[in-house]
Structures are given as C-alpha cells and as structure tokens.
TIPAMAR-291242 format. One line per field, with one value per atom (N, C-alpha, C): residue number from 0; atom name; x, y, z. Coordinates in pm, whole numbers, plus 50000, padded with zeros to 5 digits. Layout:
BEGIN
nr NUM  ...
atom CA  ...
east X  ...
north Y  ...
up Z  ...
! end
This chain:
BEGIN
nr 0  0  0  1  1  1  2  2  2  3  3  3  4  4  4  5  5  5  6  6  6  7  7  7  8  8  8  9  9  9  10  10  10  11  11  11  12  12  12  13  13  13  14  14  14  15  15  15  16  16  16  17  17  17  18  18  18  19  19  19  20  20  20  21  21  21  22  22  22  23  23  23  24  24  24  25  25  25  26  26  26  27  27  27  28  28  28  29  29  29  30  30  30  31  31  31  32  32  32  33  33  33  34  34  34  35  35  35  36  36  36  37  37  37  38  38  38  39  39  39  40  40  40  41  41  41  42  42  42  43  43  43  44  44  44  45  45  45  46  46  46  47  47  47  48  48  48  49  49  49  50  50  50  51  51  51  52  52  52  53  53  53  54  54  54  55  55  55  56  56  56  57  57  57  58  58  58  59  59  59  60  60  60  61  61  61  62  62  62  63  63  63  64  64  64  65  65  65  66  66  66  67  67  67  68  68  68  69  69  69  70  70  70  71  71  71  72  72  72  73  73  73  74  74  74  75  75  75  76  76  76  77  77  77  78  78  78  79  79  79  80  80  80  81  81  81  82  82  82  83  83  83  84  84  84  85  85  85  86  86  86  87  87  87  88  88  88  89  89  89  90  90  90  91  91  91  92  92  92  93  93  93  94  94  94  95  95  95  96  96  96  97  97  97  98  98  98  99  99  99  100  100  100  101  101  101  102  102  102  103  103  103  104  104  104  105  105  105  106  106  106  107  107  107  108  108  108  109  109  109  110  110  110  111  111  111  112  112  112  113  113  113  114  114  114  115  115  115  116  116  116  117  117  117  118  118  118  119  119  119  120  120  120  121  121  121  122  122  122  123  123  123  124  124  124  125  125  125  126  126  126  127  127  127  128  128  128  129  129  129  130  130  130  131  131  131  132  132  132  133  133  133  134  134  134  135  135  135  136  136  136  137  137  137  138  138  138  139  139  139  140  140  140  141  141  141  142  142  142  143  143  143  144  144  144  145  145  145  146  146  146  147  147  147  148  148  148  149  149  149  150  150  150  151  151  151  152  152  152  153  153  153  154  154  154  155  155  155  156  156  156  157  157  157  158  158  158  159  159  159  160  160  160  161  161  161
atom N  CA  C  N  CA  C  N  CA  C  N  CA  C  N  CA  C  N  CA  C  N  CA  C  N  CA  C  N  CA  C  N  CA  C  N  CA  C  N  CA  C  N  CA  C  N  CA  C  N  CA  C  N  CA  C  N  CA  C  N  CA  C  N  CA  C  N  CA  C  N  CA  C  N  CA  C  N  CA  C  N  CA  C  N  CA  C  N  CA  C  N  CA  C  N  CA  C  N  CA  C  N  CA  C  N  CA  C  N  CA  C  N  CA  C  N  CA  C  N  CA  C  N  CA  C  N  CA  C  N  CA  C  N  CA  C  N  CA  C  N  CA  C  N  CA  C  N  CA  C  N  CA  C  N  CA  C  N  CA  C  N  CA  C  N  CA  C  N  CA  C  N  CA  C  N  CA  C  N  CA  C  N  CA  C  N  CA  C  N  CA  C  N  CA  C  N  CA  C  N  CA  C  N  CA  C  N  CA  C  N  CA  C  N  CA  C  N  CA  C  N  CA  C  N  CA  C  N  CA  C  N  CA  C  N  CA  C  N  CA  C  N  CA  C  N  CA  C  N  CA  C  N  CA  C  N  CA  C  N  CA  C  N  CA  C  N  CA  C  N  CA  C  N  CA  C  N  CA  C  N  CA  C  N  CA  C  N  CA  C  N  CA  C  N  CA  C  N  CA  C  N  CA  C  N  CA  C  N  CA  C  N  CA  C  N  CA  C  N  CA  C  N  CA  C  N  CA  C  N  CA  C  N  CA  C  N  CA  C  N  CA  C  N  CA  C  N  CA  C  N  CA  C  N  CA  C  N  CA  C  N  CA  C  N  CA  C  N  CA  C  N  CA  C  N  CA  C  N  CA  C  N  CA  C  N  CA  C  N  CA  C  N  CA  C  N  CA  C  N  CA  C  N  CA  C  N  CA  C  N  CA  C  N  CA  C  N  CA  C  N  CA  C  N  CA  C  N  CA  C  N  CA  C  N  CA  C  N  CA  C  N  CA  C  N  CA  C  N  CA  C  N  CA  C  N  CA  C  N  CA  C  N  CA  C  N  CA  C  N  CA  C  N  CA  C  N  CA  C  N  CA  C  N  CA  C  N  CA  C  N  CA  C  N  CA  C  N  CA  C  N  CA  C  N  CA  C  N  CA  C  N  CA  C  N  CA  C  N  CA  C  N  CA  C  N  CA  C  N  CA  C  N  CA  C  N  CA  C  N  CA  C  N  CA  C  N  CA  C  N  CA  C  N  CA  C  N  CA  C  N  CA  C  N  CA  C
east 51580  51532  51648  51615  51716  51712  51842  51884  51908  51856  51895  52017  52127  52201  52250  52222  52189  52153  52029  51880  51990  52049  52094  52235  52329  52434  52445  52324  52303  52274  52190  52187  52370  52427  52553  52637  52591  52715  52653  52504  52448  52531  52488  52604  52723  52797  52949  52961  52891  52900  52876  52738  52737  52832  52891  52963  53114  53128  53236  53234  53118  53094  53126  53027  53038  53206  53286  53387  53516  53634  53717  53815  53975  54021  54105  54056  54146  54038  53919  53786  53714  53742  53681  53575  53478  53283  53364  53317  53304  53160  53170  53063  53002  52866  52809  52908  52896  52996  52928  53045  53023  52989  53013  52950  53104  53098  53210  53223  53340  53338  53348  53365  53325  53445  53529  53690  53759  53766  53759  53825  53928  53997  53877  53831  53713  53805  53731  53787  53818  53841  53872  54017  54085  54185  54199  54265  54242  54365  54402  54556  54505  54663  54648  54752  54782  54917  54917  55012  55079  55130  55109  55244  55206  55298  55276  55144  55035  54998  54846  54833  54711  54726  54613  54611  54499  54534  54453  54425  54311  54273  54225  54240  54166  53992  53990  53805  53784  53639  53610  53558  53499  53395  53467  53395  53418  53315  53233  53200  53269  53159  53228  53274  53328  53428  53593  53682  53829  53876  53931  53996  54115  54196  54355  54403  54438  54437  54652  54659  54773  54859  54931  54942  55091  55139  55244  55283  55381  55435  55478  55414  55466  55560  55556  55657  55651  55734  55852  55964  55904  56035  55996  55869  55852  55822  55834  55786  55621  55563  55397  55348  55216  55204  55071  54990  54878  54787  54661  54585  54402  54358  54223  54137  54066  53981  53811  53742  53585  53543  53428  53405  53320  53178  53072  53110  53241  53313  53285  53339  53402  53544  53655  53734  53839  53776  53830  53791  53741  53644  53701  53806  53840  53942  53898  53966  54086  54198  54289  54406  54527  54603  54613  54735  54805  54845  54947  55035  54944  54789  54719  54733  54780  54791  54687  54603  54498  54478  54409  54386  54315  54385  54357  54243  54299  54226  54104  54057  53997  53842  53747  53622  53561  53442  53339  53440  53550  53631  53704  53731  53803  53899  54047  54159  54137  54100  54100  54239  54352  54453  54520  54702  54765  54871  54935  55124  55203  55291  55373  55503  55576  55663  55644  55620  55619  55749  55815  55989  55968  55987  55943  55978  55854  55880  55902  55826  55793  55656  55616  55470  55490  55346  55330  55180  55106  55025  54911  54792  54745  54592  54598  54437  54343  54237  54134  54037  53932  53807  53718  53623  53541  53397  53372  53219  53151  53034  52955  52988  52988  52987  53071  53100  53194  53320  53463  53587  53671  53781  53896  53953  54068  54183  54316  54399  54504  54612  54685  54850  54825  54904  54890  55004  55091  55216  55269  55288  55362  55483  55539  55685  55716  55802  55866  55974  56048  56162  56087  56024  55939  55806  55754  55622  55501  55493  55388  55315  55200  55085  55029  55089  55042  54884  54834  54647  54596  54663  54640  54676  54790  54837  54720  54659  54530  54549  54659  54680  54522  54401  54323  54194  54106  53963  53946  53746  53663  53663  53564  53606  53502  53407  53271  53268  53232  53228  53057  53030  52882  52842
north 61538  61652  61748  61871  61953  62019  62040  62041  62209  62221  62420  62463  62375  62461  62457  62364  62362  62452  62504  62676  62773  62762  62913  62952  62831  62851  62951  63016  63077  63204  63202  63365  63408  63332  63340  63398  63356  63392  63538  63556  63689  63779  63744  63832  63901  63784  63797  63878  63888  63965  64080  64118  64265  64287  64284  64292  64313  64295  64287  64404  64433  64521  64665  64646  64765  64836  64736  64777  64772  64854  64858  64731  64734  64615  64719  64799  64890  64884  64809  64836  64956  65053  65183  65164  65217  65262  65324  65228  65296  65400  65523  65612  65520  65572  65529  65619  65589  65709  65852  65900  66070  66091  66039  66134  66084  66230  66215  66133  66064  65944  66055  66035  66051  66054  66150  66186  66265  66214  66281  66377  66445  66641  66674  66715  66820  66966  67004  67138  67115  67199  67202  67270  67186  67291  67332  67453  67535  67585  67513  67548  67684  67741  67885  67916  68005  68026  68160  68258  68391  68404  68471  68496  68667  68705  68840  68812  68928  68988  68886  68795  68739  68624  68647  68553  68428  68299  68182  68075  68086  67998  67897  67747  67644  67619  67690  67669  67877  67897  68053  68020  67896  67895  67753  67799  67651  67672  67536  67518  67633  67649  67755  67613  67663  67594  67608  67491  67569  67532  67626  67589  67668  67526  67577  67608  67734  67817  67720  67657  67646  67694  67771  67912  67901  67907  67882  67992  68094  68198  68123  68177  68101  68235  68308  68433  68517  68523  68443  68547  68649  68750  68804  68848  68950  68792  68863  68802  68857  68787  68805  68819  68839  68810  68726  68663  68619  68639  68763  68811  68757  68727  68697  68852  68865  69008  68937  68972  68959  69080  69091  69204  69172  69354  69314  69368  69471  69502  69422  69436  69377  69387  69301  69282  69407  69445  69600  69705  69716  69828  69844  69799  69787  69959  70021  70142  70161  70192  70217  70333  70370  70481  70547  70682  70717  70640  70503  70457  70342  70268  70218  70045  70050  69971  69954  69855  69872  69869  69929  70022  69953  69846  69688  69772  69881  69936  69995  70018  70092  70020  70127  70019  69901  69862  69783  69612  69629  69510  69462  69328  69305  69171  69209  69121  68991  68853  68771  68748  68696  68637  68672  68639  68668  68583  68558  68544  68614  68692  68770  68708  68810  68787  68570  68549  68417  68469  68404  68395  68287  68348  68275  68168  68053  67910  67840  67942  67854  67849  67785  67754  67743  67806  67810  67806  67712  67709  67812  67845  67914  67823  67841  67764  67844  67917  68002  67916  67995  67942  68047  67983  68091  68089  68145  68180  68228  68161  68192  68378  68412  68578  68539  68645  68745  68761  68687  68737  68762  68864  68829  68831  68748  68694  68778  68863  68956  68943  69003  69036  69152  69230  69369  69438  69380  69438  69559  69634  69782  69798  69775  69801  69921  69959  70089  70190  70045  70090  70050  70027  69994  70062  70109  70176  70112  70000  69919  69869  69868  69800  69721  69548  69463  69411  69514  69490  69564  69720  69746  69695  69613  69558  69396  69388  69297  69132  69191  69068  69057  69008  69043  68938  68874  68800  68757  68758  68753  68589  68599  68412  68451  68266  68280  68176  68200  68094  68066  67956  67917  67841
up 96964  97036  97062  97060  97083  97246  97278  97414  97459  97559  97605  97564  97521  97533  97395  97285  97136  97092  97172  97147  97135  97211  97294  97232  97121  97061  96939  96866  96778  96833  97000  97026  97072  97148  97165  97040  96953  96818  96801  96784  96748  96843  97004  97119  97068  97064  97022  96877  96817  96690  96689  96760  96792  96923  97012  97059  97005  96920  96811  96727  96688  96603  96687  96826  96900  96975  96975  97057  96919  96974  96880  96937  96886  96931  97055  97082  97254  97328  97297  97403  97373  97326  97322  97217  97284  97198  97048  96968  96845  96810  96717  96716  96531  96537  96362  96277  96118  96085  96042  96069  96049  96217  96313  96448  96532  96605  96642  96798  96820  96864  97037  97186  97302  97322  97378  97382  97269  97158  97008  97030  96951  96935  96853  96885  96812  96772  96696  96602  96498  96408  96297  96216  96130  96089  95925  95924  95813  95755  95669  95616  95512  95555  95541  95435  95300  95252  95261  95281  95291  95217  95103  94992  94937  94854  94831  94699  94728  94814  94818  94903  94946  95029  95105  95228  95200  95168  95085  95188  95291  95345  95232  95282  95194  95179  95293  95298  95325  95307  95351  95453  95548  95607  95692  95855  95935  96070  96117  96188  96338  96421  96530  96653  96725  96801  96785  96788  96841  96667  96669  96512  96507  96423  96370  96311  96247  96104  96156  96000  95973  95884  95943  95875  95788  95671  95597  95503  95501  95448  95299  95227  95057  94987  95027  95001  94852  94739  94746  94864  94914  94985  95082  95075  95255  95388  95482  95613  95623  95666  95693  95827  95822  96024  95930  96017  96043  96129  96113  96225  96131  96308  96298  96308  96287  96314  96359  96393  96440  96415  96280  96299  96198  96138  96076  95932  95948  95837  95735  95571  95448  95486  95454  95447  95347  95294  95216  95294  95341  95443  95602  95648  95768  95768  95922  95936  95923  95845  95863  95892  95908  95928  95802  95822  95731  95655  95718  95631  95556  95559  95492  95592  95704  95765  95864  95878  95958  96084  96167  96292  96384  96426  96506  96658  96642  96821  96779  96643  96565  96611  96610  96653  96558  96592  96494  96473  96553  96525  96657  96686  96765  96729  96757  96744  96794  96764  96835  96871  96778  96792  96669  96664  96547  96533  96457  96443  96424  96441  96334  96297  96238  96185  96171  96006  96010  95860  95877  95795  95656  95531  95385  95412  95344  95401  95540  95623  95755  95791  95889  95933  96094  96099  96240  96233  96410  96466  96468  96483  96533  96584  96747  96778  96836  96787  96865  96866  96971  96946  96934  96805  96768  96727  96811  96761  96672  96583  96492  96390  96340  96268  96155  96116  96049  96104  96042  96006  95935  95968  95886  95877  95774  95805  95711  95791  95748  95726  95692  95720  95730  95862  95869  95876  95819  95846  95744  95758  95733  95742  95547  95543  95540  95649  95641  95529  95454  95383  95225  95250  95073  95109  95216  95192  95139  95240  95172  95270  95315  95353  95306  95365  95344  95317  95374  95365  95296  95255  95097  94999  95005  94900  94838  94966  94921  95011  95038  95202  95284  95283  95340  95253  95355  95279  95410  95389  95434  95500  95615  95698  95746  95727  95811  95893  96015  96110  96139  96102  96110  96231
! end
C-alpha cells in the first residue's frame, strides 16, 4: 500500500521544477521570451555614422519611447554635429538660410536635441525620448572657410518613430 507521503513525492518534484523554471539563479521573475522582463532599461539604441556627406543610421525606424542614437563621426576630415528635428517636412525640404544651412527656429519643425562638434573618429551619446511621427536626422553645420553646408551637401535622412 502506498503511504501520504509516497502520493505527494511526485507533486513535490513537479513544485520544485516549475519553481525552477520561474525564478532566475538571483531570485528575480523571469519574463516568456520576447517580453520585456519588470525593471528592464527599456529603449532602444541606434548606431549612427557621420562621414562626408551622409548621415547612416542602422535602422530608418524605432519603436517611440527613450532612444539612443549612437552617434560616431566616420569622417575621413570635417567635424559633424548630430541634430534630431520633429517635423512633417521631407528631409530635403527643410527651410533653410542664405548660406544653405538649415533654419532650426524656422517653423513646421522643432529641435528635439543635438551633438555638435563630434571630432573624426569619436563617438558620443545621445538619449531622447520620442514620440510616434516624422524625423530627422542632420548635420547642420556650416563651413565658413570652404563654404559648405553640411545639409546641402546631403548630410540629412528621414527617421520614423512608430
């Protein structure tokens, strides 16, 4: 004959197994996969290259929330800036000056955030948070002694935040 506590040695192992399954080895709730786990850095990041003349995010498109354009000057010679724009513009179509440099105070657009001066072969940070539309992503810098506008020169593409 089998004894209560014979019965009950097989639900015990089931216990201990899902229990096992559910916790990591720090105690912390594991999530199913693909969902993000309860504490988690949420956001997204977006490596960025700067070189003459175009600005090459790795993706065109990212989830809205906080995201980190990682921004890296590939050169081979000017210094770059890195500016976000929000706006319903085309990315060719943005107002600009005399000198072909674009007109950040200019309407139909607003500056979220920028870098400047980023120095050939360095990288720097950038973390906004952003909401759903239409952006885009620049260099707006205006050489004085070469006469060149970085965003005519084609420093400049379209970014969708979904």
């Amino acid at each position: 004959m089998n004894s209560p506590a014979r019965l009950l040695m097989p639900v015990a192992v089931v216990l201990a197994a899902v229990a096992l399954v559910g916790c990591s080895s720090d105690g912390s709730s594991q999530s199913p996969a693909g969902a993000a786990s309860p504490g988690a850095a949420a956001g997204t990041t977006v490596n960025v290259g700067l070189q003459e003349w175009a600005v090459v995010p790795e993706s065109d498109s990212v989830p809205a929330g906080d995201v980190t354009f990682a921004v890296t000057n590939d050169g081979p010679e000017d210094i770059h800036e890195f500016v976000v724009l929000r706006t319903d513009l085309d990315a060719g179509a943005l107002p600009t000056g005399d000198n072909g440099a674009v007109d950040e105070e200019g309407g139909d657009m607003t500056v979220v955030d920028e870098i400047e001066d980023v120095a050939v072969g360095s990288s720097q940070d950038l973390t906004v948070s952003l909401d759903p539309g239409h952006y885009v992503l620049l260099c707006n810098i205006y050489d004085e002694d070469e006469q060149e506008a970085h965003y005519q020169m084609g420093m400049r593409i379209n970014f969708t935040v979904e």
